[in-house]
DSSP file (Angstrom, degrees, kcal/mol; ACC not computed):
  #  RESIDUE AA STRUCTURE BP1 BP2  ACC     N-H-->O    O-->H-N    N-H-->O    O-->H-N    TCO  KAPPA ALPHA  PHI   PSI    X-CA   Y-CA   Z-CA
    1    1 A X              0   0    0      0, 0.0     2,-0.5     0, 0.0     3,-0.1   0.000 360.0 360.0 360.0 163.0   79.8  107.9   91.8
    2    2 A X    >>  -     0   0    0      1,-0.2     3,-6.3     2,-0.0     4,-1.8  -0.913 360.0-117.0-121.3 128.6   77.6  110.2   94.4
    3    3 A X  H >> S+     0   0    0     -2,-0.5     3,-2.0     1,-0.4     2,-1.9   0.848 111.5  50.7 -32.7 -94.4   77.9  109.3   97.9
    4    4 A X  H 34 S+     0   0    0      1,-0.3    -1,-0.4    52,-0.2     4,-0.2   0.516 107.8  45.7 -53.7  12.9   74.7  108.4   98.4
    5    5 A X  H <> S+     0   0    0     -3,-6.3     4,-3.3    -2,-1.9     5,-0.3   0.638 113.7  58.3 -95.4 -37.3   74.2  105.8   95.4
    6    6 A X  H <X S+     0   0    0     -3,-2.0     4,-1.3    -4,-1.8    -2,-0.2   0.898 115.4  39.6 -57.7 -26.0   78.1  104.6   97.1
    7    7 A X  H  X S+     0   0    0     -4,-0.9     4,-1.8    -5,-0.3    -1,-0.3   0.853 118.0  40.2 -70.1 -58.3   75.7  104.2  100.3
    8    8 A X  H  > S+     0   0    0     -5,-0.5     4,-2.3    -4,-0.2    -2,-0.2   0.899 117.4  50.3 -83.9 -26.6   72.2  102.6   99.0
    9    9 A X  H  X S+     0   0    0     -4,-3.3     4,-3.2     1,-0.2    -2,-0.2   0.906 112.9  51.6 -89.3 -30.2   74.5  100.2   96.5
   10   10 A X  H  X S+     0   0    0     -4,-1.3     4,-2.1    -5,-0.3    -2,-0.2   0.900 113.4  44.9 -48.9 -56.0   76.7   99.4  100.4
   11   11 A X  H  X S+     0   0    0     -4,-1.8     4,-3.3     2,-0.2    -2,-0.2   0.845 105.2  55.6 -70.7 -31.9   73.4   98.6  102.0
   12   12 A X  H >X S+     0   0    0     -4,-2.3     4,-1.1     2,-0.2     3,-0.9   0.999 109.1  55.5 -51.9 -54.0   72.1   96.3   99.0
   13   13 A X  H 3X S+     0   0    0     -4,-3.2     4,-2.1     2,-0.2     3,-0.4   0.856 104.8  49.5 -25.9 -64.4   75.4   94.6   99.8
   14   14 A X  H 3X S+     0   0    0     -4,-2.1     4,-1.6     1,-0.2    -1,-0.2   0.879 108.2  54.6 -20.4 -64.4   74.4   94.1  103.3
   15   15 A X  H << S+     0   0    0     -4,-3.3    -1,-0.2    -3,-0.9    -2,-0.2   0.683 106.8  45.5 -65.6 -27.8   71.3   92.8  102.3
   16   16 A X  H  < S+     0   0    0     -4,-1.1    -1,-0.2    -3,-0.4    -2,-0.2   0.365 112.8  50.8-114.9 -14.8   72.5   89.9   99.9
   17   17 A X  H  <        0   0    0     -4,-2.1     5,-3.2    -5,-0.3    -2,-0.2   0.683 360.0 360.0 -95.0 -15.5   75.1   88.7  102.4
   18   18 A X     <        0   0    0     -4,-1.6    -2,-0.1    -5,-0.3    -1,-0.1   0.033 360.0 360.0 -35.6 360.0   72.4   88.7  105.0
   19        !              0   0    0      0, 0.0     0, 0.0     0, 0.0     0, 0.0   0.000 360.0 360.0 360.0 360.0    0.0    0.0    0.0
   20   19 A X     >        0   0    0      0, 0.0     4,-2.6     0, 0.0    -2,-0.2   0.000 360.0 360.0 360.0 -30.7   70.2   86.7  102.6
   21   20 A X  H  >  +     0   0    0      1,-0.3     4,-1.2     2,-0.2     3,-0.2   0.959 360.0  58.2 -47.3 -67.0   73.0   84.4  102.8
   22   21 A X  H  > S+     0   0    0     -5,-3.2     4,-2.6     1,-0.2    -1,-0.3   0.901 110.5  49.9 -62.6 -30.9   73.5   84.1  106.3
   23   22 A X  H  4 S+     0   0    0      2,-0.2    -2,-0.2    -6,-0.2    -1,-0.2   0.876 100.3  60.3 -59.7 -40.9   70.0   83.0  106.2
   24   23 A X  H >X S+     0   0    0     -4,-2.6     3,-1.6    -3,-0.2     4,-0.7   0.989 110.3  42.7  -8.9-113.0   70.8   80.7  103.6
   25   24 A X  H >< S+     0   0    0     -4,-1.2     3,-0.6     1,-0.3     4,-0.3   0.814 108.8  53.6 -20.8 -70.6   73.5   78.9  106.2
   26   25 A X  G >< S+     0   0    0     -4,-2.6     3,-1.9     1,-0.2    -1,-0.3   0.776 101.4  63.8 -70.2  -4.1   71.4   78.9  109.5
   27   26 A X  G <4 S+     0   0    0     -3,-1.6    -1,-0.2    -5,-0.3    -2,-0.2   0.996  88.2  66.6 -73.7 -56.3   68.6   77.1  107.3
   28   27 A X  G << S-     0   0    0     -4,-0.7    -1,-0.3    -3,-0.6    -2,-0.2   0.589 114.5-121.2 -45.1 -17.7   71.1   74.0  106.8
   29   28 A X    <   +     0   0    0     -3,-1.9    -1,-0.2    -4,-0.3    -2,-0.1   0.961  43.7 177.4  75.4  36.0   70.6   73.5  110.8
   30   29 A X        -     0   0    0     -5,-0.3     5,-0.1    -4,-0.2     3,-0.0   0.075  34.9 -70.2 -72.7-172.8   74.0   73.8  112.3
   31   30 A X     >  -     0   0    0      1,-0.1     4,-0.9     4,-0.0     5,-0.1  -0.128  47.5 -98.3 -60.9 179.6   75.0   73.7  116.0
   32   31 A X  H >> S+     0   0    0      2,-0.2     4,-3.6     3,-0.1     3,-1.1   0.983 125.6  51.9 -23.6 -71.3   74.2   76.4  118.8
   33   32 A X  H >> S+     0   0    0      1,-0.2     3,-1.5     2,-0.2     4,-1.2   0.797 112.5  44.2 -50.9 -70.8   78.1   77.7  118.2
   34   33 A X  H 3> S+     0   0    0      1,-0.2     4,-2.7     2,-0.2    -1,-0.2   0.623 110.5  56.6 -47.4 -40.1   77.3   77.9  114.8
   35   34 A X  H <X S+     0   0    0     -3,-1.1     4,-6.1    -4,-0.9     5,-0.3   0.858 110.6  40.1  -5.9 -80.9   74.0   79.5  115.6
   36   35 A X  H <X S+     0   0    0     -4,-3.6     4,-2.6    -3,-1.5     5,-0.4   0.993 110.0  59.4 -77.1 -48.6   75.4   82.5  117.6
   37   36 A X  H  X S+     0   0    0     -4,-1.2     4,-3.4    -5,-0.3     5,-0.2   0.936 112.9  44.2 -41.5 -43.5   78.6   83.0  114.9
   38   37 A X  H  X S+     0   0    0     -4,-2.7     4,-0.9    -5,-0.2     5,-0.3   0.982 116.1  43.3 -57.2 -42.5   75.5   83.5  112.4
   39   38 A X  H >X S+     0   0    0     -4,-6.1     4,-3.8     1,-0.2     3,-0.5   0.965 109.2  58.8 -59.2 -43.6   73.8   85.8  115.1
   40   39 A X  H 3X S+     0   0    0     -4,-2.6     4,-3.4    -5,-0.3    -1,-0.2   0.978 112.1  39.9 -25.6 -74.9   77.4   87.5  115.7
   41   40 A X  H 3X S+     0   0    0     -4,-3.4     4,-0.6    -5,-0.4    -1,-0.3   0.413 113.1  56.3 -85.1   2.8   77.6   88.7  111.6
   42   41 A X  H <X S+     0   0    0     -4,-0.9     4,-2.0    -3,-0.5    -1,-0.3   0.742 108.7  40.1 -74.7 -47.1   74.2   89.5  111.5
   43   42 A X  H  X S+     0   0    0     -4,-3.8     4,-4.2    -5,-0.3     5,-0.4   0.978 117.4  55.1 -67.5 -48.9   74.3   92.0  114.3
   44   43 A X  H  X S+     0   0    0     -4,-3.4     4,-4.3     1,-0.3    -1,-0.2   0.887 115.1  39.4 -46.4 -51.5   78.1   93.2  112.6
   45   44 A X  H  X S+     0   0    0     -4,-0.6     4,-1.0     2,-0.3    -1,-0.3   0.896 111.1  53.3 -68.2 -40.7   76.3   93.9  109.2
   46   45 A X  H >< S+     0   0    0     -4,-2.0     3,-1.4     1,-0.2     4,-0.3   0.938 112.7  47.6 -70.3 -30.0   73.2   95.3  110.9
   47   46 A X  H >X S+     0   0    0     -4,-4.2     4,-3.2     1,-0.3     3,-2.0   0.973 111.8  56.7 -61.1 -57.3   76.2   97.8  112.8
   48   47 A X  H 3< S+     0   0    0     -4,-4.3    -1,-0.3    -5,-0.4     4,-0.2   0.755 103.3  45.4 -16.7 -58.9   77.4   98.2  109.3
   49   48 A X  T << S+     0   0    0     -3,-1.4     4,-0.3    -4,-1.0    -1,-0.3   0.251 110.6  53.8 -95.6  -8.6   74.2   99.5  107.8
   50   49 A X  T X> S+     0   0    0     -3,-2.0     4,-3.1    -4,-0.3     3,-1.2   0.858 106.2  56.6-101.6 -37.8   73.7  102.0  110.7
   51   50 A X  H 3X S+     0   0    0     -4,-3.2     4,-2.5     1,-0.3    -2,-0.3   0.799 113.6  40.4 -69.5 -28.9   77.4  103.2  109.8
   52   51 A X  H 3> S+     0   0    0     -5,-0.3     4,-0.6    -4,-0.2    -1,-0.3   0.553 108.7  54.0-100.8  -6.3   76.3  103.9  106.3
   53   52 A X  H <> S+     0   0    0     -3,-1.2     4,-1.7    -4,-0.3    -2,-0.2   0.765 111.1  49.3 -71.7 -42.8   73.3  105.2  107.0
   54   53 A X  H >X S+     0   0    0     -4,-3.1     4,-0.8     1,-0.2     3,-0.8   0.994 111.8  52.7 -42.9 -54.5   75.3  107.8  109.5
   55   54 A X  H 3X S+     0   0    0     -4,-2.5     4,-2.4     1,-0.3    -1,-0.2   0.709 101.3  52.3 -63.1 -27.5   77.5  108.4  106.9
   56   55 A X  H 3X S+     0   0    0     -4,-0.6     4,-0.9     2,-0.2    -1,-0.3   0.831 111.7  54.0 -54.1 -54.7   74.9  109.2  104.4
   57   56 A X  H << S+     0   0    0     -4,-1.7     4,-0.2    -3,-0.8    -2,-0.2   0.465 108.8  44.2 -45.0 -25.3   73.6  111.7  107.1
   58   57 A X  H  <>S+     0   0    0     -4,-0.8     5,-1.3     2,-0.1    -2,-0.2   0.751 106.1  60.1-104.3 -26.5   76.6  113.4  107.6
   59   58 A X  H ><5S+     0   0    0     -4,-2.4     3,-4.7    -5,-0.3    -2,-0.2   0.962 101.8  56.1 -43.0 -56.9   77.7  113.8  103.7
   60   59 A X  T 3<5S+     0   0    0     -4,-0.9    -1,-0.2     1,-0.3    -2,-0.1   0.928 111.0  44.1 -79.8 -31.7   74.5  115.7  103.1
   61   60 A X  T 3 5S-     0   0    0     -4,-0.2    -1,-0.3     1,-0.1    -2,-0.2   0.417 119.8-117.3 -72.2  15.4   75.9  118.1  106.0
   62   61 A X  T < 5 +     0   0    0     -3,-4.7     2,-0.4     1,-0.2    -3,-0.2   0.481  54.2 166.2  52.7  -2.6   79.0  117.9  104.4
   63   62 A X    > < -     0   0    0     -5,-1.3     3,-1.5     1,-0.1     4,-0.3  -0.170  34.8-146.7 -52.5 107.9   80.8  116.5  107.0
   64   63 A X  G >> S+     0   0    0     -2,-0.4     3,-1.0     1,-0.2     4,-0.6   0.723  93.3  74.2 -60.0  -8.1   84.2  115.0  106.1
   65   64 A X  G 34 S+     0   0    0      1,-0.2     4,-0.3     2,-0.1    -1,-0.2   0.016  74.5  89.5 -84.1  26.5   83.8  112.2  108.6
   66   65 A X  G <> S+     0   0    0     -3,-1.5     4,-0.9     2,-0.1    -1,-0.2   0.711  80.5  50.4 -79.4 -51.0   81.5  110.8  106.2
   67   66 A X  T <4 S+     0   0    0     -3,-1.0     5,-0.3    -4,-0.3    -2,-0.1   0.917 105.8  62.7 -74.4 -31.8   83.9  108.7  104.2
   68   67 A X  T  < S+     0   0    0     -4,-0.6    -1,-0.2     1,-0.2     4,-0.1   0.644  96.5  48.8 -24.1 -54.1   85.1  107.4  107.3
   69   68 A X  T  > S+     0   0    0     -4,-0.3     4,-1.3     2,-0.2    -1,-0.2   0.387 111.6  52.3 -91.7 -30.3   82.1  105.6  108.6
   70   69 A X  T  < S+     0   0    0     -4,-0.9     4,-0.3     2,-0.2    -1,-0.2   0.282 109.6  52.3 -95.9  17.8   81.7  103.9  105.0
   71   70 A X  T  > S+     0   0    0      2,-0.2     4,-3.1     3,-0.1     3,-0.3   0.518 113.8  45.1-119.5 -39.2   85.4  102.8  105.5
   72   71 A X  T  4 S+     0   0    0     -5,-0.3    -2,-0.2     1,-0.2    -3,-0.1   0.962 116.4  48.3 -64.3 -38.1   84.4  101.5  108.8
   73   72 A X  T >X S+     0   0    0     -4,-1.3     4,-1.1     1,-0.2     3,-0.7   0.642 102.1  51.8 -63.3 -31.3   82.0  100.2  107.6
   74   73 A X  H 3> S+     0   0    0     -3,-0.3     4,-3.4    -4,-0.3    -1,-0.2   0.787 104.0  58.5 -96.2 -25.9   83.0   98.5  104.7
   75   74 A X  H 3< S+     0   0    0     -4,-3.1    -1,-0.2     2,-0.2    -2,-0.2  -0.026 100.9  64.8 -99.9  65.0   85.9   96.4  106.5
   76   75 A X  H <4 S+     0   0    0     -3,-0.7     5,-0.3   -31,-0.0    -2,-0.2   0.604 101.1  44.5 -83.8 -69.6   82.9   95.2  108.7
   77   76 A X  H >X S+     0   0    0     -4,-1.1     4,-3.6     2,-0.3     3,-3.5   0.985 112.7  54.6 -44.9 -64.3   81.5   93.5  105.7
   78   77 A X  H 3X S+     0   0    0     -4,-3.4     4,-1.2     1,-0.5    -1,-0.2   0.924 115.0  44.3 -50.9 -30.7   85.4   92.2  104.9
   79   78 A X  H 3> S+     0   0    0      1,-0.2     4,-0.7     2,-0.2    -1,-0.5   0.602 111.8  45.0 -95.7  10.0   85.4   90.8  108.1
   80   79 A X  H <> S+     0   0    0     -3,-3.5     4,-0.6    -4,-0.2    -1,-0.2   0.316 108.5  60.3-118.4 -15.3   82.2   89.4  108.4
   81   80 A X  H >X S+     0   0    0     -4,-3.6     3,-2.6    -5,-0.3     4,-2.0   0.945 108.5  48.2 -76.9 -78.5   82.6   87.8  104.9
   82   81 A X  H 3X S+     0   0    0     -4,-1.2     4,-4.6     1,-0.4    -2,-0.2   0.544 102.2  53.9 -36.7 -48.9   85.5   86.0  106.1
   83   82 A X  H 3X S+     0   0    0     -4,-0.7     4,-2.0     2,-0.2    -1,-0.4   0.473 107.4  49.1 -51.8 -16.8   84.6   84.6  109.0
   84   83 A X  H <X S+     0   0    0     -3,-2.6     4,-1.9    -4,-0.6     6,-0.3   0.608 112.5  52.1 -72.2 -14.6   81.6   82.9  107.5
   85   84 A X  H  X>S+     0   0    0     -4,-2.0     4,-3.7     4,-0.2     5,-0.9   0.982 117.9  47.1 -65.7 -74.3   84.4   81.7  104.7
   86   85 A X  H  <5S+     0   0    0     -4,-4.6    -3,-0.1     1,-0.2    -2,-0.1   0.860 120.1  29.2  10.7-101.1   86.1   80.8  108.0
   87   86 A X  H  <5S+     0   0    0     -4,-2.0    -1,-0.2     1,-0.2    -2,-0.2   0.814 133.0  28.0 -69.6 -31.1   83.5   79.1  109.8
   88   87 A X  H  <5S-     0   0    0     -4,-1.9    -1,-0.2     2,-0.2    -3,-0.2   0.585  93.6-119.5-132.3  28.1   81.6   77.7  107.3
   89   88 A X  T  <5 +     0   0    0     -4,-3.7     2,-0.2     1,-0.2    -4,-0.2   0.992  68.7 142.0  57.4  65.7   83.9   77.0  104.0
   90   89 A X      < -     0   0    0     -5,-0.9     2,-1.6    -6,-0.3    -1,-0.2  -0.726  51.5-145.5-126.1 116.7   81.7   79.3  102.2
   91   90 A X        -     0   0    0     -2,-0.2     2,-2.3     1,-0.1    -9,-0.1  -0.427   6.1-161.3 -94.8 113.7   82.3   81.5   99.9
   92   91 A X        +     0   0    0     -2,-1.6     2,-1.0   -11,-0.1    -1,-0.1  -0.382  17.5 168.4 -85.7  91.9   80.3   84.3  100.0
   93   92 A X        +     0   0    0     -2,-2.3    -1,-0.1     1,-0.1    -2,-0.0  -0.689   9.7 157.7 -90.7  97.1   80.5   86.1   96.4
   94   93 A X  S    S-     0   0    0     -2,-1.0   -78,-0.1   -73,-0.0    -1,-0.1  -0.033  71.7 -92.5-115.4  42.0   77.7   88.7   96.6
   95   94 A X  S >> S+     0   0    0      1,-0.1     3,-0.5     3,-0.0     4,-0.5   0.677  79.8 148.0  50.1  31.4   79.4   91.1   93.5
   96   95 A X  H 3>  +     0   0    0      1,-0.2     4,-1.7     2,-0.2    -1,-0.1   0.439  40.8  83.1 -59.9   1.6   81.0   92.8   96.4
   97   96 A X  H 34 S+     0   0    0      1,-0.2    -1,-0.2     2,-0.2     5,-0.1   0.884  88.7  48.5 -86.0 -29.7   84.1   93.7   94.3
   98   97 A X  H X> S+     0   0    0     -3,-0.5     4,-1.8     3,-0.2     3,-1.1   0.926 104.5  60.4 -61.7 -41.1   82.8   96.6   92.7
   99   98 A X  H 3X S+     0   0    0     -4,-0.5     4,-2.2     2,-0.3    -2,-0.2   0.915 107.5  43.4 -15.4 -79.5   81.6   97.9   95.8
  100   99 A X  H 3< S+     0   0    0     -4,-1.7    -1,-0.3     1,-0.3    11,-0.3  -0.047 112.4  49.1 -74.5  29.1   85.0   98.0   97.4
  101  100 A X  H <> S+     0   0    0     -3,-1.1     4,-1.0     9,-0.1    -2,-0.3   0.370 112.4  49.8-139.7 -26.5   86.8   99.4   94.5
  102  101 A X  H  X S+     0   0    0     -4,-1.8     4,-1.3     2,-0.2     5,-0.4   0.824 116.7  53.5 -63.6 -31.2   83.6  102.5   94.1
  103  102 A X  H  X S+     0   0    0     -4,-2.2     4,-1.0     1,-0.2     6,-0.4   0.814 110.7  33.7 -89.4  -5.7   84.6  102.6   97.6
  104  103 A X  H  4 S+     0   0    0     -3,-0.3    -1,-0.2     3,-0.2    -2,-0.2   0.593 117.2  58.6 -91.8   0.4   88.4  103.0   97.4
  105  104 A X  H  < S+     0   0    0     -4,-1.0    -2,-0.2     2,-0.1    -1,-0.2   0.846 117.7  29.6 -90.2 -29.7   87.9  105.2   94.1
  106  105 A X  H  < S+     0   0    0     -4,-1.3    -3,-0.2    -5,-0.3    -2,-0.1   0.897 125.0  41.6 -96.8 -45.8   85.6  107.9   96.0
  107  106 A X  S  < S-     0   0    0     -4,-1.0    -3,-0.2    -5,-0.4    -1,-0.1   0.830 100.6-134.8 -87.1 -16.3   86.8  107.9   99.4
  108  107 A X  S    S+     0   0    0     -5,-0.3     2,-0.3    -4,-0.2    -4,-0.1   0.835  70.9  98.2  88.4  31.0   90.7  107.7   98.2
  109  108 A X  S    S-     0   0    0     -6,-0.4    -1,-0.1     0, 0.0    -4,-0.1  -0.802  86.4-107.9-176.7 132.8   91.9  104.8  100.7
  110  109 A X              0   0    0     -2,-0.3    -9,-0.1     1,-0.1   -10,-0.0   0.146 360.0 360.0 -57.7 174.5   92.0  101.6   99.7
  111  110 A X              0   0    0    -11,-0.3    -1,-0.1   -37,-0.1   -10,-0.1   0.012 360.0 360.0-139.8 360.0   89.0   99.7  101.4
């Protein structure tokens, strides 16, 4: 797979646990619950700038490329989990292919 499809298919990801978390604050929960959503919103948006860096530095060839989509991706794990957490949901957004394009290209496991 070519670093940048591993990149735009990372950000779709983003987007569709995003939709989610939107999803969830609709339901009307407390304040805390409130800011946890706001919390994993900001984490994913940190996410999406990390794979957007990364994108930037692949095309420069920069080996600190895979890096930033490895930070990046256990962002997502954690921000999936803690809404599993906090709000007994499980958020299946076909992210397992994702993480396994990303441990097959970048060569550690993700």
């Amino acid at each position: 797979m070519e670093f940048h499809i591993l990149v735009k298919d990372g950000l779709a990801l983003i987007s569709r646990i995003k939709h989610e978390i939107s999803f969830i604050r609709a339901c009307n929960y407390t304040q805390a619950n409130l800011d946890i959503l706001h919390t994993a919103s900001f984490n994913l948006d940190s996410a999406a700038d990390l794979l957007n860096y990364a994108n930037e530095l692949a095309l420069n060839n920069n080996i600190a490329a895979g890096e930033k989509v490895l930070i990046a991706s256990d962002a997502i794990k954690h921000v999936q989990s803690m809404l599993s957490r906090q709000f007994d949901a499980e958020i299946d957004c076909g992210e397992k292919p994702w993480f396994k394009a990303v441990t097959d290209n970048i060569g550690i496991c993700a």
